[in-house]
C-alpha positions in Angstrom: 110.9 110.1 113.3 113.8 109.9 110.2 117.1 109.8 111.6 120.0 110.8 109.3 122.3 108.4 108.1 126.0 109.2 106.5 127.2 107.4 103.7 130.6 108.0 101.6 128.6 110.7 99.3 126.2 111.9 101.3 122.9 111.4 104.2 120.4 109.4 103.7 116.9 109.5 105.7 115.8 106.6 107.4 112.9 106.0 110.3 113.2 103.7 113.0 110.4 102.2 111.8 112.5 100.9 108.8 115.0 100.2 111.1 112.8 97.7 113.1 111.2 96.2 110.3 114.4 95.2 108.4 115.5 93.7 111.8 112.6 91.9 111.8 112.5 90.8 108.3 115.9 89.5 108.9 114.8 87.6 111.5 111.8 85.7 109.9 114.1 85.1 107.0 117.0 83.5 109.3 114.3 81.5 111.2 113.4 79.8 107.5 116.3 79.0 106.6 117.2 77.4 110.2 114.1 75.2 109.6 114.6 74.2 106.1 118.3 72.6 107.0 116.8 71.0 110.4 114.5 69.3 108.4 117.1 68.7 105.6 120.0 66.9 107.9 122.0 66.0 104.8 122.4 69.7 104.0 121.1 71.9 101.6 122.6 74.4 98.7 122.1 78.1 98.1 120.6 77.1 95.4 118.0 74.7 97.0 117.5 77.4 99.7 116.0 79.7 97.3 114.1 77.4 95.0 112.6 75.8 98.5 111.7 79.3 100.1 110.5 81.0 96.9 113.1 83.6 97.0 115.0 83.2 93.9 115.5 86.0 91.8 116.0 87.1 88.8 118.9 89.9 87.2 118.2 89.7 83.3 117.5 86.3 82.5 120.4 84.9 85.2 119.6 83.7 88.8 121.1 85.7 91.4 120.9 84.2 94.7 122.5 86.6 96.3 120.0 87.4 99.4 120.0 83.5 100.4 123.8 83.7 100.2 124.0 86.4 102.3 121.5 85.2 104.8 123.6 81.6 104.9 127.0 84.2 105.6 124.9 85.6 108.5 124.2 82.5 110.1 127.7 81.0 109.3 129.2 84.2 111.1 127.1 83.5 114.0 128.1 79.7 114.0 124.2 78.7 113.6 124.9 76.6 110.9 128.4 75.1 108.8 129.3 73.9 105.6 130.2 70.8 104.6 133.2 70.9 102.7 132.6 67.4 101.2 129.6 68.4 99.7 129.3 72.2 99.8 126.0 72.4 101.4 124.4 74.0 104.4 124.1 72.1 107.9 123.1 72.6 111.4 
């Protein structure tokens, strides 16, 4: 069943089903990245992130790792993982 959503211009359709799967998905993908800097102790980039999990992308010719980034602000938030200042990378 689509519920309605309300944006600033207007309603958007979307199932609980997308809802779910998204939560999911998000999930999975914070679980990866969990295990990548446990078995990385010294830390780990955003860069490295998404070379190691295959998820670098690509916006006309220039890497944009913005879905690794964001994923890495998610876990931050929730105080799963920190940054070493030192060395700007990722640890538990």
């Amino acid at each position: 069943k689509a519920n309605m959503k309300t944006t600033k211009s207007r309603e958007l359709k979307i199932s609980s089903v997308a809802v779910e799967s998204a939560k999911t998905g998000l999930n999975l993908l914070k679980g990866a990245i969990l295990e990548v800097i446990h078995a990385n102790p010294e830390g780990v980039s955003n860069t490295e992130l998404a070379r190691l999990l295959n998820l670098e992308s690509d916006f006309n010719g220039n890497q944009r790792n913005y879905l690794t980034y964001s994923l890495l602000g998610l876990l931050l938030k929730e105080n799963k993982i920190h940054r070493d200042e030192r060395t700007k990378k990722f640890i538990i």
